[in-house]
C-alpha positions in Angstrom: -31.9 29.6 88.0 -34.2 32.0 86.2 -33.7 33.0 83.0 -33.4 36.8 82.0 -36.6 39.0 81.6 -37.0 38.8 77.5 -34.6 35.6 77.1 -36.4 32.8 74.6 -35.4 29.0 76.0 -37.3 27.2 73.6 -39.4 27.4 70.6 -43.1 25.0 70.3 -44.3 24.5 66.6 -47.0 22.2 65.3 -45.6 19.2 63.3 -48.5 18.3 61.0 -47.2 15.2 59.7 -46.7 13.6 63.9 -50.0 15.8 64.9 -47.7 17.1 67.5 -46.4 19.5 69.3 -42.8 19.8 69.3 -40.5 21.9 71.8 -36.5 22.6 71.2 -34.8 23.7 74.5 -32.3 25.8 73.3 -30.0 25.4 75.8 -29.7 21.6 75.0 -30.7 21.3 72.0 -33.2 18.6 73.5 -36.3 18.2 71.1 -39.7 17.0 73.0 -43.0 15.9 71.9 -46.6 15.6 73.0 -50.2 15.6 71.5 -51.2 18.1 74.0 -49.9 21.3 74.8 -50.7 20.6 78.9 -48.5 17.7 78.5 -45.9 19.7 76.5 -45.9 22.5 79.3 -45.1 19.6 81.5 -42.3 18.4 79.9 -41.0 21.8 79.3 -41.1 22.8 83.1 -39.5 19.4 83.8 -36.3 20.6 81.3 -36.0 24.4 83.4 -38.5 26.2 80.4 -40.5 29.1 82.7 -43.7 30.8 81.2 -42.6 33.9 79.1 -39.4 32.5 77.3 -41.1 30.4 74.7 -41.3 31.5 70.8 -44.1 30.0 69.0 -44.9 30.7 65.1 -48.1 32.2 64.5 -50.6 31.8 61.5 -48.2 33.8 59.2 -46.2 31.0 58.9 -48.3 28.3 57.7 -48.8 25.0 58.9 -46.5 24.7 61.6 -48.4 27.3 64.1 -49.9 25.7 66.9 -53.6 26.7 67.4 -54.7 29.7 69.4 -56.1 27.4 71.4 -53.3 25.2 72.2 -50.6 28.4 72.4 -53.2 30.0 75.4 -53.4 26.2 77.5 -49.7 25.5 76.6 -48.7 29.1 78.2 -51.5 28.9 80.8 -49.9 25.6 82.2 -46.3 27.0 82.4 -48.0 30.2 84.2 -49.9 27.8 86.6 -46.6 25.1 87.1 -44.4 27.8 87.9 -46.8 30.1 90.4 -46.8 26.4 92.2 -43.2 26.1 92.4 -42.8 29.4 93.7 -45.1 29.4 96.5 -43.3 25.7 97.9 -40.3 27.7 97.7 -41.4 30.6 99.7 -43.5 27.7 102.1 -40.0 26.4 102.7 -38.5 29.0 103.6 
């Protein structure tokens, strides 16, 4: 199922001290992990996480803020995963 327009499902922050990027799904509570954010987008379309309904810190909040860079490839992969998964759906039909 989709989640609503606006609804957050999970929230990425650096971890400085892993060098990772760390995802919790709220809806489980499930924490993941990954170096890269491609591989985190991965991981968090795997667990029902769509583009749009993830919370990231930005700078203001320190160290834990993932780069620009890595917020634009982790957001551009969840884009990408799920325009995929919606055109097999509609190929299925």
């Amino acid at each position: 199922s989709n989640p609503r327009p606006g609804q957050i499902q999970a929230r990425v922050f650096y971890d400085p001290g892993s060098a990772m990027l760390v995802a919790t799904i709220f809806a489980t509570g499930a924490t993941l992990g990954a170096k890269e954010p491609r591989d985190l987008a991965d991981l968090l379309f795997a667990a029902g996480v769509r583009h749009g309904h993830v919370s990231m810190p930005d700078e203001r909040e320190g160290d834990i803020a993932p780069a620009a860079g890595d917020k634009i490839v982790l957001n551009h992969r969840l884009n990408e995963l799920g325009q995929t998964a919606q055109r097999q759906a509609n190929y299925m039909r």
